[in-house]
N, C-alpha and C positions, 0 to 999 in steps of 0.2 A: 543736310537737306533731306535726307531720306525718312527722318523722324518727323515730316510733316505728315503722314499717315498713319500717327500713333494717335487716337483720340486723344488720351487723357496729357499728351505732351502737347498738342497744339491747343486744346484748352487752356492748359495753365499757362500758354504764349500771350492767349487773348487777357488773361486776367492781369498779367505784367502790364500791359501796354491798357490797362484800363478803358476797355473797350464794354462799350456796354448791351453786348448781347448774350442771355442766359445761356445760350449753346451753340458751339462753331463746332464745323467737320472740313477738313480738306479732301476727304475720300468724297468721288471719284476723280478729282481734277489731275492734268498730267502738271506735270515741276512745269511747262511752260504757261499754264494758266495766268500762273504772278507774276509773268513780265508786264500786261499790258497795265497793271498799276503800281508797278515801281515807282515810274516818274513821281505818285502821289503820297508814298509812303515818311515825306517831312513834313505832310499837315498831320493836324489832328482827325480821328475817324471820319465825325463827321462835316467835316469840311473836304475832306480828299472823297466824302460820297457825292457829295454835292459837284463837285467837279467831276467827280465820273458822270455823273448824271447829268450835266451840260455837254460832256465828249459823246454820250448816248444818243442823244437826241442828236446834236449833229451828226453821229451816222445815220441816225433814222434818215431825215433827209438829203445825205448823200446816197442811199442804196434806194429811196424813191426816185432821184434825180439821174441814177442808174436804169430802176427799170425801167422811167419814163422814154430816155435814149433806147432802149430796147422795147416797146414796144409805139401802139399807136394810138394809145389809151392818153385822153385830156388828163390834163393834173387834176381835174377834179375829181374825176372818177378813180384817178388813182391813189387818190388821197383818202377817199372813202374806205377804200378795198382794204389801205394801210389800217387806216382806226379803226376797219372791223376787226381787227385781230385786240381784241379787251381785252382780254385776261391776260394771255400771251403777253405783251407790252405793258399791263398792270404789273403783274408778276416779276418782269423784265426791270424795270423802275423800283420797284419796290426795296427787292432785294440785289441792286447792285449789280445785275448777274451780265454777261459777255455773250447774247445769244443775239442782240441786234448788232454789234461787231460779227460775229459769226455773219449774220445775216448780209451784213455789208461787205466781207471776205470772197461771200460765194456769190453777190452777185456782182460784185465787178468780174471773178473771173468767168461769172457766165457773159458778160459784156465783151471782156475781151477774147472770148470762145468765140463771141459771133462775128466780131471784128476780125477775126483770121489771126489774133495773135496768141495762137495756141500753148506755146512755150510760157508764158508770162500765165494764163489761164493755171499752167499745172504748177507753175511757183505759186502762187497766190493761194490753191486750194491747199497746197503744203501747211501754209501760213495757218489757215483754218483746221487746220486737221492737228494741229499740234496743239490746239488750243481746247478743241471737243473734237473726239476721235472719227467720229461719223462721215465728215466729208473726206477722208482718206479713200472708201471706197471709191469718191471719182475714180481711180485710176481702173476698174472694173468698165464704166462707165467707154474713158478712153479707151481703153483696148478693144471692146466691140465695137467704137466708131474707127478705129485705126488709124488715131489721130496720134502718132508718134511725137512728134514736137510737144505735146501736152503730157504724156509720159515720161518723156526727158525732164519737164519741167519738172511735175512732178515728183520723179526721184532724186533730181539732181536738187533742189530746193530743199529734200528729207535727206541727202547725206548734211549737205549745209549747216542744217538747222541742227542735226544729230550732233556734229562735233559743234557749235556752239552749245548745247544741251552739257557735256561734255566737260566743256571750260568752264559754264558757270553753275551747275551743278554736281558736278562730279558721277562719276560712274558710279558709285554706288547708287545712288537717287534714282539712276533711268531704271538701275538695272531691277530695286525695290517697285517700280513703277511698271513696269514690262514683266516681270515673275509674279509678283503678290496683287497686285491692285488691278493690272487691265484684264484678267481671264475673269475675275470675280464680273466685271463689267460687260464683257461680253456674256455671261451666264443669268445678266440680273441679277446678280446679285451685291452692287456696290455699295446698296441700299436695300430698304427693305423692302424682298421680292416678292410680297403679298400685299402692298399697301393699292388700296384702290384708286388712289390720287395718277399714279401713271397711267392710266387708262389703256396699255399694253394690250395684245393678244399673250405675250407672257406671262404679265399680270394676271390677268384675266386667268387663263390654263392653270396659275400657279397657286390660285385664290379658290379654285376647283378640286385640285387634284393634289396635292401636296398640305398637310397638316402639319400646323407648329403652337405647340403647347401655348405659349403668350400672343401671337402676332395672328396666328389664322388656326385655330382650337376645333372650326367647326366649318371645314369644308366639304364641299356635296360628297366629297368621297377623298378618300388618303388611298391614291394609287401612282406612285411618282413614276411605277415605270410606264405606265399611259400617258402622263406628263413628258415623262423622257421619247417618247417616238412620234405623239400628235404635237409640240412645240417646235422641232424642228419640220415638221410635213406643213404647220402653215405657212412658216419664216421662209420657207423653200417655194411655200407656192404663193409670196407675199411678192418674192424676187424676183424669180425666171421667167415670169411673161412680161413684164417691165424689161428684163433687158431683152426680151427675145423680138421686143415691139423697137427697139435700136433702131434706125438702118445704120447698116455697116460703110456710107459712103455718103460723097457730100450732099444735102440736100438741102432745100432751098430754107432760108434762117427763119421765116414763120414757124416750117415745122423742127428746125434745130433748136428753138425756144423751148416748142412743146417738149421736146423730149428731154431735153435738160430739166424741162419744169416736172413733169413723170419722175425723172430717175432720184430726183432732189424728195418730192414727197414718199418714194418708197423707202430713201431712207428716214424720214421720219417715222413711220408708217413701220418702220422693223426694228426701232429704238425698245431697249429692255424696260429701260426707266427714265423715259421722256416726260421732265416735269414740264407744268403747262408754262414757263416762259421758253423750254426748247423751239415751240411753233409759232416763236417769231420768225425764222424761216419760212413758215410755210406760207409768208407774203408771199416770198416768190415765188413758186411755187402755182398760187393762186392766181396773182396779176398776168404773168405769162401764160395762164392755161387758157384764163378766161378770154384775152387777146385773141389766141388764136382762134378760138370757139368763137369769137364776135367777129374776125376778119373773113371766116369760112363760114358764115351766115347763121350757124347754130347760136341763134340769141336764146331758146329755150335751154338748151344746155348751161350757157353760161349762167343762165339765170339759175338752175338747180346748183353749179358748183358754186357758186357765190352762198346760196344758200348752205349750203352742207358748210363752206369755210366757216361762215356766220355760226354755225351751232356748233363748231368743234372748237370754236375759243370761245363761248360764253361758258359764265361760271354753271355749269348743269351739276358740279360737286352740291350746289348746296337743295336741287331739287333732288337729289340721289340719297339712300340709305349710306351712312354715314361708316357701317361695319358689318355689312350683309354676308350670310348664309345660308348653307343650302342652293337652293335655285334661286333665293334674290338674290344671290353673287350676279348675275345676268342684268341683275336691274343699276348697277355699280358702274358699267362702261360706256356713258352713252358719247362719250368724246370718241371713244376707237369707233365705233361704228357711224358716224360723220363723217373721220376722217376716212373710214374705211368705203363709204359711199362717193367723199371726191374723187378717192383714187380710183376708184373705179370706173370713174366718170373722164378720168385724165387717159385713161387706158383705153377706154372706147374713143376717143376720140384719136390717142395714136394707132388705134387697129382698124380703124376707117380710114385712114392718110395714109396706113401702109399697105394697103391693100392694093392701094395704085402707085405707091413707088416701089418697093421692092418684098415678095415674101416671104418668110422665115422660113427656116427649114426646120418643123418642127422637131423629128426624132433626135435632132442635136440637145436639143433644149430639153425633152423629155429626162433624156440620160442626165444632162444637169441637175435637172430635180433630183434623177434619182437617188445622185452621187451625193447632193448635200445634203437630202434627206436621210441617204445612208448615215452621212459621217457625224451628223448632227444626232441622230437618234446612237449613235455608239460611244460620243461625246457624253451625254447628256447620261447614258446609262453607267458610262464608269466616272463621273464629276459626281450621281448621288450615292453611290454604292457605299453603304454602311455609312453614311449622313446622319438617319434619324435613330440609330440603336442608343445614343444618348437619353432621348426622351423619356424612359423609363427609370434615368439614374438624376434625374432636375434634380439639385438641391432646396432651391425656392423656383417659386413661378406665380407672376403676378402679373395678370392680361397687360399686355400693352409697353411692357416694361421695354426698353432701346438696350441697355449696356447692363452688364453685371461683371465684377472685375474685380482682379487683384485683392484673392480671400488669403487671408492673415489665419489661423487656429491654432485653439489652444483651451484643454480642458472641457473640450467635446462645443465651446462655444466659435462661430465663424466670425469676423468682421469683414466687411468688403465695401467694395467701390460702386455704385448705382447711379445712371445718371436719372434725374429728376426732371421733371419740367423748366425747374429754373436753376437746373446746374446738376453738379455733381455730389451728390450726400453720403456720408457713411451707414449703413447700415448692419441689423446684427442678427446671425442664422443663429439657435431658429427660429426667434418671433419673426422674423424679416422686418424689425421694428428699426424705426428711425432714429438717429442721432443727430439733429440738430445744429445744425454749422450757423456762426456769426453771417447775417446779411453781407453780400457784395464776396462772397471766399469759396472755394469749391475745396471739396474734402477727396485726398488721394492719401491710397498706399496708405494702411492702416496697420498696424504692427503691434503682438504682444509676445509674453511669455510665460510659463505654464506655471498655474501657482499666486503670479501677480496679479494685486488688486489692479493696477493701471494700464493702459494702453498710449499707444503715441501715434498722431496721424501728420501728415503733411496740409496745410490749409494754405491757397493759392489765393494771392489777389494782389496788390501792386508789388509785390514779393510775397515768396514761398517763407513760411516759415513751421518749424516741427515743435507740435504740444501734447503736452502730457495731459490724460485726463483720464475718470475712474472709468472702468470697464464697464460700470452698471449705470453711468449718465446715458439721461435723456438729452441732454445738449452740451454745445460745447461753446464756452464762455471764454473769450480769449483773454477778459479782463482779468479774472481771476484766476487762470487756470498759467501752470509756469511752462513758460516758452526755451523749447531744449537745445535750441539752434535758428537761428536767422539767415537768410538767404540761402535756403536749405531744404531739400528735396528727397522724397524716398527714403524716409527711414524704414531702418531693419534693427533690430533690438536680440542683442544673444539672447540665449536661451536660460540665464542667470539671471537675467536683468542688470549685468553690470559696464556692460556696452551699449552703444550707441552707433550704431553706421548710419552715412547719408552721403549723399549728394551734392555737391555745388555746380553749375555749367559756368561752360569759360567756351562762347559764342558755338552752344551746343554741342560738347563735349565732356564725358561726366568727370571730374575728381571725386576720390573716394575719399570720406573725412571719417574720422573714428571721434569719440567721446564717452568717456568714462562718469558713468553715471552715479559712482557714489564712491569712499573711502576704499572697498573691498575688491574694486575691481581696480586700484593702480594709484601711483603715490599723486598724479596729477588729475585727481578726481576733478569733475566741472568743466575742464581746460578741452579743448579740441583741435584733434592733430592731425592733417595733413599723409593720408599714409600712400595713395597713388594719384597723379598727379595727371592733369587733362590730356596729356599727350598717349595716355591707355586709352582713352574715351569709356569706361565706366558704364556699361549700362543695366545690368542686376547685380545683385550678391546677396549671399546667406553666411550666416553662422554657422560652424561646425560645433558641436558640445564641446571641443577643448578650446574654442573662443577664433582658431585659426578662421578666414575669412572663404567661400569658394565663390568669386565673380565672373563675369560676363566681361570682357575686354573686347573691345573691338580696337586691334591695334591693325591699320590695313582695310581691306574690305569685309573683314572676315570677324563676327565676333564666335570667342572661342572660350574655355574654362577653365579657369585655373587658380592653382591656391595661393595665395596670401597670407605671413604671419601678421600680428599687431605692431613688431617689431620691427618688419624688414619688408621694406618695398618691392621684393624679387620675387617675381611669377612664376611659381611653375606649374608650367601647362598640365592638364587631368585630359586622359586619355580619352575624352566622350569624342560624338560625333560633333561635326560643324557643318553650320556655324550653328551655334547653341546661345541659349539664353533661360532666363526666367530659372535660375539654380533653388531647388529648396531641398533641407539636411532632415530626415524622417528624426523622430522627437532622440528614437536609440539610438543615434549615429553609424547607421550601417547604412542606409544608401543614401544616395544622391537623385531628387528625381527634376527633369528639366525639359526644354523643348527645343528639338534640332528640326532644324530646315530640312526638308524633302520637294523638291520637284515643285519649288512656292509655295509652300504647305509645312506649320509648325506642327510636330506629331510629340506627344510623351513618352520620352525612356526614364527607363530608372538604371543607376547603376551601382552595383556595390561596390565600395568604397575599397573592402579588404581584397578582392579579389579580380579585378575591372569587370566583372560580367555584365555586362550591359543587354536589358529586354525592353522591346515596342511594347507601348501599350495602345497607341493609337494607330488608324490606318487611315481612316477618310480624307477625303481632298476635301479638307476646312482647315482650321487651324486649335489644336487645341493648345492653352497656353497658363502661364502664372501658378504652375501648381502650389498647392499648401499642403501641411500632412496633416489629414485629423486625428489620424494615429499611428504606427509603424506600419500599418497593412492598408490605411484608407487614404486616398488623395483626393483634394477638393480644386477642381480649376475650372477654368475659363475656356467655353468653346464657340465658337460661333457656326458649329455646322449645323445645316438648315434652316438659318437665319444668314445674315448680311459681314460682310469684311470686317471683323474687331468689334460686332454689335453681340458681345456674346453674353451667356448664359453661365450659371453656375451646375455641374455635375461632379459627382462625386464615383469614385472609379476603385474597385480591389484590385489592388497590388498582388497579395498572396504572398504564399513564406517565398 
């Protein structure tokens, strides 16, 4: 389970199962996302959407039929308030997506918040929070109302869920989910942290102040450590008058609404990368603010919040500049400042009602700020530290590009991995010119060897299968072109040309298969043999020049490195760090260079083979990964610092004697 955060692996899942959409990601969702469509995974796609999309709409109107019980608002009115949210619930429909679930999670436990059954309120929000992480902070929430029973629920609902997590995804999964995938999320960056579509104050800061050669080339200014200290000063001062406007004691449930409805929009309102179906929450949100603003006689107000709701879900993307800089970066967010006008709206109205039940003590709250602004600004300064010193080593750069991956070299020419608009294509440094893949197939893991006129890649679609084709094609013809393995993933090609490695899974577990590519490399030329078997679980290898194998096993939780003959199935472990992967052998056979885990974070060592000396090459908190050698002193790979989790970039990096 843990390799559903591998792009190019849950891609070639989608093309198995013949699914027909040009690009799938599983990054940011947690391993519990895909419970709530298990039950539908024996239809066909689009019939299991279709039925998602009748389960949708019935929670639509079970969480109106919710708020209606909570407030005192006619169904008519409250019916309106729900279909103002367009885009939100377009977006929501469209693409399938679990954010009216969510929506219907939080408001029954805000129902049962007001109802007195507190306990039930903090299981429930568990339920939501393991789903999209955001409504976790309830427990923030709970603890300045001092509503213990909802904290019980709470955590006692998150042990629960953890060891079911546990049982049917195994520890590895959570643990690849909690170290690699959720800090990148709480940084914005799960996705791409300059795209204008989140309409963020991060977004926003990130589109301003931080420069990225393909994604954001021309921001008003490249200053990330102003980035780093005004990002957390707003987040901090998005939070702490929201909760510092709490009361800490019971109060009567008109205004227990209100505040629930506050603390619920400032977490929208502090989301990194809130696309616009996440505010279908912000129904509730809105129907409870506006309630209370209609029961307390402010019909002028509710009329403004209703208004601000209304323009923060209509489509304003398409009256907005489409890829603005400079100062039209300003002109890019008119969703945040809507939402940033309710909530402000929501906020005056809880510091008018607490002004007569109970008031803050503000210097406690001061210090608050200070403290997360502190920790956030010393966060933020050591997550970009030596981020962008790649930029100046780009292999290719081509505006707009998402993925660049797994570069194969040889003979000073690159192949690699790209994702395209309508899938994954091979292409070749340095034209950065296209190779052409058969309609309905994605092209992965491209592989040569120095000298030879041909190449071999991996082509994904109701199976993988591995073809040979010339180094200097413009496309690839599967009709014509010989096909070098079936049901067969990740070829690697010695440095002879007289092997063949690849891949088989056996329910997402690698076997290592060998195949001898002509007369010269072994008396069972063509035939293919079985050399480690799924129970290593397989997940890279290279050739060494004397043909021995050096792979990536992950036998445990741990993948680690070690050699292989063509002969004999027996590992022995190589002395690198772990857990390790991505092995590539320099053209001379004197190092090994590869990617070990640090602190959630892939870094490149090189290490010589005769000697173990092992040297970093990399340090940033990103990940750099897939090395190639262009030549015994130059390495070409894969990074994604300063961009998003596995949306990486190609650089090229000195090794040195």
């Amino acid at each position: 389970m843990d390799r559903v955060y591998d792009w190019v692996w849950f891609q070639r899942q989608k093309d198995h199962a013949s699914i027909d959409q040009p690009l799938v990601a599983y990054i940011p969702l947690t391993p519990y996302s895909a419970l709530p469509v298990v039950p539908l995974t024996p239809l066909p796609p689009l019939a299991a959407k279709r039925c998602w999309l009748i389960l949708s709409l019935l929670l639509l109107a079970a969480s109106g039929y919710l708020l209606w019980r909570m407030t005192s608002l006619s169904a008519r009115r409250l019916t309106l308030l729900i279909l103002l949210a367009i885009l939100p619930l377009r977006t929501n429909f469209l693409y399938g997506q679990q954010h009216v679930l969510v929506l219907f999670l939080i408001a029954l436990a805000g129902w049962l918040h007001l109802a007195g059954w507190t306990l039930s309120a903090g299981a429930t929000l568990t339920v939501a929070s393991v789903l999209k992480v955001y409504p976790a902070l309830f427990l923030v929430y709970f603890l300045r109302k001092r509503q213990w029973r909802a904290i019980a629920g709470l955590l006692g609902g998150g042990l629960a869920l953890g060891l079911l997590g546990l049982k049917l995804f195994g520890y590895k999964a959570l643990e690849v989910y909690l170290i690699e995938v959720l800090p990148w999320a709480l940084h914005g960056e799960a996705n791409d942290p300059y795209r204008i579509a989140w309409n963020s104050p991060t977004a926003l800061l990130r589109r301003l102040l931080v420069a990225e050669p393909e994604w954001n080339p021309h921001p008003l200014r490249h200053l990330p450590a102003l980035y780093a200290i005004v990002q957390p000063f707003i987040q901090s001062l998005l939070f702490v008058p929201c909760l510092g406007l709490l009361t800490p004691r019971a109060v009567p449930p008109a205004r227990e609404a209100l505040e629930f409805a506050g603390f619920t929009v400032s977490l929208l309102i502090l989301s990194t990368n809130p696309g616009s179906y996440h505010f279908c929450v912000l129904i509730l949100g809105v129907v409870l603010g506006a309630d209370y603003l209609l029961k307390t006689g402010q019909r002028n107000q509710a009329r403004w919040l209703i208004g601000f709701y209304a323009l923060a879900c209509f489509p304003l993307s398409r009256l907005t500049p489409p890829s603005p800089s400079g100062w039209r970066i300003f002109l890019g967010f008119p969703r945040f400042y809507a939402l940033l006008a309710l909530w402000l709206l929501l906020l005056r109205a809880m510091a008018n009602g607490r002004a007569r039940v109970h008031a803050p003590r503000t210097s406690r709250f001061v210090l608050l700020f200070l403290v997360l602004w502190a920790g956030g600004t010393w966060s933020n300064l050591r997550h970009l530290r030596h981020q962008f010193a790649n930029y100046a080593h780009r292999l290719v750069t081509r505006p707009g590009r998402v993925l660049a991956a797994y570069p194969a070299a040889a003979d000073a020419q690159v192949l690699f991995t790209a994702m395209e608009t309508h899938g994954y294509a091979l292409r070749v440094w340095p034209s950065d010119s296209p190779v052409h893949r058969p309609p309905g197939t994605d092209a992965f893991y491209p592989t040569l060897a120095s000298g030879h006129p041909e190449a071999w890649v991996e082509l994904a679609g109701l199976t993988s299968r591995i073809v040979r084709f010339p180094r200097r094609a413009a496309e690839i013809a599967t009709g014509t072109l010989p096909v070098e393995a079936e049901s067969a993933e990740q070829p690697v090609v010695s440095p002879d040309a007289r092997w063949l490695a690849f891949l088989r899974e056996e329910r997402g577990r690698g076997s290592l298969w060998v195949k001898a590519l002509d007369a010269g490399g072994a008396t069972e030329a063509g035939r293919e043999r079985l050399l480690l078997d799924a129970s290593n679980d397989v997940r890279d290898f290279a050739f060494l020049p004397d043909n021995r194998l050096v792979v990536a096993a992950q036998r445990g939780s741990t993948s680690r490195l070690a050699l292989v003959t063509l002969t004999s199935p027996h590992l022995v472990e190589i002395a690198a760090r772990a857990p390790a992967r991505y092995p590539a052998v320099s053209p001379d056979g004197s190092r090994l260079a590869y990617s070990a885990q640090e602190k959630g974070h892939w870094q490149l060592w090189t290490l010589l083979l005769a000697t173990g000396q092992q040297r970093q090459l990399t340090t940033a908190d990103c990940n750099s990964l897939t090395p190639a050698w262009l030549d015994s002193q130059t390495l070409v790979y894969a990074t994604d610092c300063g961009r998003a989790l596995g949306q990486t970039a190609l650089c090229e990096i000195q090794v040195g004697p």
